[in-house]
C-alpha positions in Angstrom: -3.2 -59.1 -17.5 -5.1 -61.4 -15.2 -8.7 -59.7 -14.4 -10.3 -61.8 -11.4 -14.0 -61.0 -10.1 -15.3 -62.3 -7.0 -10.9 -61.8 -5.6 -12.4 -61.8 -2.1 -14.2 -64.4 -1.4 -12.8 -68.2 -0.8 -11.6 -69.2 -4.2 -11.0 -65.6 -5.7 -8.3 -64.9 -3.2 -6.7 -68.5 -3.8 -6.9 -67.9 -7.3 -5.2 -64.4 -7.3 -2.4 -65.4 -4.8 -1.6 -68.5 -7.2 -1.4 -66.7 -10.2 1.3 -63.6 -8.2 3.3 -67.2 -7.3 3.4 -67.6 -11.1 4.9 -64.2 -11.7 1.4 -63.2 -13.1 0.2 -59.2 -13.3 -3.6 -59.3 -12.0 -5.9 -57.0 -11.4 -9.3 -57.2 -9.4 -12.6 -55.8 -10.1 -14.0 -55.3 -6.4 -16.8 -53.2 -4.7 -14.6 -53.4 -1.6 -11.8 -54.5 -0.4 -10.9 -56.3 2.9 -8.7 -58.8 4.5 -8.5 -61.1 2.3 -6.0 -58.9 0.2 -3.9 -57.4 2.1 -0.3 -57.4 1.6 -1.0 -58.9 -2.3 0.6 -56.7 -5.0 -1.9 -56.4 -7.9 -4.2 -53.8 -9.3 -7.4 -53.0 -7.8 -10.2 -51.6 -9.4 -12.8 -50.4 -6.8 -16.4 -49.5 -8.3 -19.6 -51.2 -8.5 -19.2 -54.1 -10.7 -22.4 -54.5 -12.5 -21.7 -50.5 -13.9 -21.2 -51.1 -18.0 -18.7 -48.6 -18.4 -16.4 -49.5 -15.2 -15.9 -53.1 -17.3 -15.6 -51.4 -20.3 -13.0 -49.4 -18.7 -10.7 -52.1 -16.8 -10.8 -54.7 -18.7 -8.5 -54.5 -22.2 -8.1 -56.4 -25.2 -6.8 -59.8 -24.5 -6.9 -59.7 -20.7 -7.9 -63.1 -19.4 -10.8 -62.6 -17.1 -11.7 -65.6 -14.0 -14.6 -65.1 -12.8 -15.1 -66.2 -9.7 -18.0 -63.4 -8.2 -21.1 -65.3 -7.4 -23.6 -64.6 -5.0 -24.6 -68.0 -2.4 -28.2 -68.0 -1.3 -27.9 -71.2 1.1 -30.9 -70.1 2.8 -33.3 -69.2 -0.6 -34.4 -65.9 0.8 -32.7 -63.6 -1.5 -34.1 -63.8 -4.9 -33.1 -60.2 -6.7 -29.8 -60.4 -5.2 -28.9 -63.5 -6.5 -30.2 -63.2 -9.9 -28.2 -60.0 -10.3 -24.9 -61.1 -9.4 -25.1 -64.8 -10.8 -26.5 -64.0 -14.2 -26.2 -60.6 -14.5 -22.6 -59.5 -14.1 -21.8 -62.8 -15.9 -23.8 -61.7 -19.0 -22.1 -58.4 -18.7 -18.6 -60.4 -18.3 -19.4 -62.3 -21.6 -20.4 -59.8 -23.8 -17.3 -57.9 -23.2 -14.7 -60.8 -23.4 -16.4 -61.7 -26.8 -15.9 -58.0 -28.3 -12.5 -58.2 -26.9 -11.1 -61.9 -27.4 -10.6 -62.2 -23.5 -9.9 -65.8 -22.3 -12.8 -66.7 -20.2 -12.8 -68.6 -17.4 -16.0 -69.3 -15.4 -16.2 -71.2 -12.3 -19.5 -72.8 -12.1 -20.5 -75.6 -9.5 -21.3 -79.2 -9.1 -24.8 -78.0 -7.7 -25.6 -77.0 -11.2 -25.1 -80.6 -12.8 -28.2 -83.2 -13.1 -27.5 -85.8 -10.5 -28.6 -89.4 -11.0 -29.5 -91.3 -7.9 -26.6 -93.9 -8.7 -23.3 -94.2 -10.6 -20.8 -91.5 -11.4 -21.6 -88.3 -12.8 -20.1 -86.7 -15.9 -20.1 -83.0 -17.7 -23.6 -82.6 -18.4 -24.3 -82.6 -22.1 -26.9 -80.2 -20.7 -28.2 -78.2 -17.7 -31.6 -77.7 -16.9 -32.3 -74.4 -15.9 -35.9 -75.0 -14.1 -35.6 -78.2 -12.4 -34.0 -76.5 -8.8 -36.3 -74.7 -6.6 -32.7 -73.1 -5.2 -32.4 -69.0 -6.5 -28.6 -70.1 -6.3 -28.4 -73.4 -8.4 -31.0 -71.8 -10.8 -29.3 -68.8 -11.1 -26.0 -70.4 -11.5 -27.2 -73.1 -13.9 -28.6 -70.1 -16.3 -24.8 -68.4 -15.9 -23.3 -71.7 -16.9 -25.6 -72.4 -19.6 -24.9 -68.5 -21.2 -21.0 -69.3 -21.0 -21.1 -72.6 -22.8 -23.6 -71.1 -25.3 -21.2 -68.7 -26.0 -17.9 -71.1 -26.1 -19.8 -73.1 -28.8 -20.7 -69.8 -30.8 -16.5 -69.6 -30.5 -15.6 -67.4 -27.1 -12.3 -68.8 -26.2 -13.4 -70.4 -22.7 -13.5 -72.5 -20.6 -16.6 -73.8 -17.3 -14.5 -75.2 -14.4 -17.6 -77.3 -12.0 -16.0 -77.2 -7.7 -17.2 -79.5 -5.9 -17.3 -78.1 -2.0 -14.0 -76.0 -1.5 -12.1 -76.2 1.7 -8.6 -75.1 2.8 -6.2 -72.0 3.8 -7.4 -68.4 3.8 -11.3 -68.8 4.3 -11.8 -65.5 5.4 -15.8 -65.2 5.1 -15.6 -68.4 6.2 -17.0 -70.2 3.9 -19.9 -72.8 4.9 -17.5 -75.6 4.8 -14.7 -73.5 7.2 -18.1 -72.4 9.2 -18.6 -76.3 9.5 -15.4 -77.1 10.3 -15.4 -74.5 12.8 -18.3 -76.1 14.5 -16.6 -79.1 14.6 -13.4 -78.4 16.3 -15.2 -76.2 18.7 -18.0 -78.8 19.9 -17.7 -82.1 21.4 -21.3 -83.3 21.1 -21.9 -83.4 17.3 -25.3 -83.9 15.1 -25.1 -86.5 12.2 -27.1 -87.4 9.6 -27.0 -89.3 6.7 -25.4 -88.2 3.0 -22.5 -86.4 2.2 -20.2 -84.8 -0.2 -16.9 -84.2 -2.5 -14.8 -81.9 -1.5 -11.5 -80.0 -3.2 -8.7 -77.9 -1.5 -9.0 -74.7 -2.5 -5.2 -74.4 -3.7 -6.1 -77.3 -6.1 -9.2 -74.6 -8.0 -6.6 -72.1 -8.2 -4.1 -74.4 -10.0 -6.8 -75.5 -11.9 -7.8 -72.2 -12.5 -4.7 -71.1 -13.9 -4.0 -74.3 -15.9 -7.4 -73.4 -17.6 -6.4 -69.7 -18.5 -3.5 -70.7 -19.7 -4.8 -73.2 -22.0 -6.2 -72.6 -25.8 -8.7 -75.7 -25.0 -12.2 -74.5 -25.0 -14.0 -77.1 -22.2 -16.3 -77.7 -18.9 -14.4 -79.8 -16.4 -15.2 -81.3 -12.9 -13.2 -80.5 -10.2 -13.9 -83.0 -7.6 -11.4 -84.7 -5.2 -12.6 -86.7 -2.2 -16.0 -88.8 -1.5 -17.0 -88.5 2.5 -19.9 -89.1 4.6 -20.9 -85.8 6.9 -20.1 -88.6 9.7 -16.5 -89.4 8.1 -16.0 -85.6 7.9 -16.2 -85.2 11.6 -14.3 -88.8 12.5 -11.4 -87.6 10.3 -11.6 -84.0 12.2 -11.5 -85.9 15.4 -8.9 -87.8 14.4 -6.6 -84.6 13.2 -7.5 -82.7 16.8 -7.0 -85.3 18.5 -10.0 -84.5 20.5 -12.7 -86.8 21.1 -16.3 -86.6 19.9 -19.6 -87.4 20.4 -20.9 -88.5 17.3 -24.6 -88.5 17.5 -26.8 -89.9 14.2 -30.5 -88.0 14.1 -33.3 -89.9 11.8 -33.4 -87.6 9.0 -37.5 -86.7 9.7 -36.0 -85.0 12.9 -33.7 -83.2 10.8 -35.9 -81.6 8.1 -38.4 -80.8 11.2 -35.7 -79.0 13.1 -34.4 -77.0 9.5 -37.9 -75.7 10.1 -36.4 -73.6 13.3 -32.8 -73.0 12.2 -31.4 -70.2 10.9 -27.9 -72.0 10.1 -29.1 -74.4 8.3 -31.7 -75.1 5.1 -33.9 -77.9 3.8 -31.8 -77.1 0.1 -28.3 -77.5 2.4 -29.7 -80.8 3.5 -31.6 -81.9 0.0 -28.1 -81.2 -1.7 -26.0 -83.7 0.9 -28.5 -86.4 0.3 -27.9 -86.5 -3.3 -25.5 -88.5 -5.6 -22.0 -87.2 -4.9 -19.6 -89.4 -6.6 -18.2 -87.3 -9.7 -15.9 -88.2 -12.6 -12.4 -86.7 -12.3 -10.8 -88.0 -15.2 -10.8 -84.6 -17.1 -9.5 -82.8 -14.1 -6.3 -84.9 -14.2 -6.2 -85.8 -18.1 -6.9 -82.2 -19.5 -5.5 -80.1 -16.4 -3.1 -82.4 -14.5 -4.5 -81.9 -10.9 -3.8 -84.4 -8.8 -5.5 -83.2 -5.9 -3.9 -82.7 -2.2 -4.7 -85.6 0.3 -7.7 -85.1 2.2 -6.0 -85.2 5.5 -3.4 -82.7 4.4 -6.3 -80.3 3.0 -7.7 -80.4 6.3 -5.0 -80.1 8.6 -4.3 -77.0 6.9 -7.5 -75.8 6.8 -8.0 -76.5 10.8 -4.6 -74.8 11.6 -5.5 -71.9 9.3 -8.8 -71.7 11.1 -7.4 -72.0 14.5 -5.3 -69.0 14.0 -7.3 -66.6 12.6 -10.8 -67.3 14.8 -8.9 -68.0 18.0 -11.4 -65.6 19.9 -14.2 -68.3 19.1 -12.5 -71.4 20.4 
């Protein structure tokens, strides 16, 4: 049995509906359910997930658990929150799977690894818990670090790293669909300089699944496509077919404008200025993705959108 946390957001409902393709038996440990899951045939388990004996009690001997549940802070206002759910339920999570010889599977996040100002960036040989001032890349850096702690004291698992997720069935959205969203909705558009890597979403689940399956006990990238915020919203352009304004702002105008926004954050803007160019050779050697064309993610990603926000067009 599958056991997936986190099943409704982004990449927990990708995950789950990639493992059903494989003929997998999963269940879900949610505090809710919603959209995102209808019409799926699995198990759900419905409780509050950070209660000892509701893990104790769903999650068997030799399940494989992915644990996707995460809490993302983008504005840093939400300290307790985020602590709880990053670190928390993962400590919780590991404990268990160690008593019980579950496969572990932890999806982590780029933001966590140290970024050098030039070059490309590997798996960190280590993660520095204090250097972020972000409750999110903190919190999630102290989760990864308890996980591969715990795979070298033997727990059979394994840290998958996203880089920013994009594609079908973004039912939040997710910042990235709430950017693309902006995009195909606005014909004046706001530049600035920096950017980011970006995976389809279908590529984490396979990756996902590749991992589970696996007996190799690992941290792996998973990192696709290298664009500028300004490329981003050319190629969306390009894919509407509906001309843009594309207009670059000085980058002291930005971080005094963040100062009135409540969209946007000076950590959402630090993190697009830094180094963004990550190693995939692990991703392809040790879990043969070869990730989806960019234009291809999204296309599907704008047609998804289009259909399911059409009251916001």
């Amino acid at each position: 049995m599958f056991i997936v946390t986190g099943a409704t957001g982004h990449i927990g409902n990708n995950i789950v509906r990639y493992l059903l393709k494989q003929g997998e038996q999963v269940k879900v440990l949610v505090r809710k359910l919603d959209q995102s899951l209808e019409g799926l045939t699995i198990a759900y388990a419905m409780h509050d997930e950070f209660d000892d004996r509701f893990l104790e009690q769903e999650i068997n001997e030799h399940d494989i658990i992915i644990h996707c549940a995460a809490f993302i802070d983008l504005m840093n206002k939400k300290l307790l929150t985020t602590f709880r759910t990053n670190v928390g339920l993962t400590k919780r999570l590991l404990e268990i799977a160690k008593r019980k010889s579950n496969r572990f599977i932890y999806l982590s996040s780029v933001d966590v690894i140290p970024k050098h100002k030039r070059g490309l960036i590997k798996e960190p040989l280590q993660i520095d818990e204090k250097k972020s001032k972000s409750y999110y890349k903190t919190s999630k850096a102290i989760a990864t670090n308890l996980v591969l702690k715990a795979i070298q004291e033997g727990l059979n698992g394994m840290v998958l790293y996203p880089a920013a997720v994009v594609g079908i069935h973004d039912y939040k959205p997710s910042a990235a669909g709430r950017e693309i969203l902006h995009v195909i909705r606005h014909q004046f558009l706001f530049s600035l300089h920096g950017g980011y890597s970006f995976i389809d979403v279908e590529d984490i689940a396979k990756a996902a699944y590749r991992g589970a399956t696996s007996t190799i006990c690992d941290h792996i990238i998973l990192s696709a496509h290298e664009i500028t915020i300004k490329g981003l919203y050319m190629a969306i352009e390009r894919l509407t077919k509906k001309p843009k304004w594309i207009i670059p702002l000085p980058m002291i105008i930005v971080r005094l404008a963040i100062l009135f926004s409540r969209k946007y954050s000076q950590m959402m803007i630090t993190t697009i200025q830094e180094n963004y160019h990550y190693d995939q050779q692990k991703m392809r050697d040790v879990l043969h993705i070869i990730p989806k064309p960019l234009d291809q993610t999204l296309k599907e990603t704008i047609q998804w959108l289009d259909l399911h926000y059409p009251s916001q067009k």
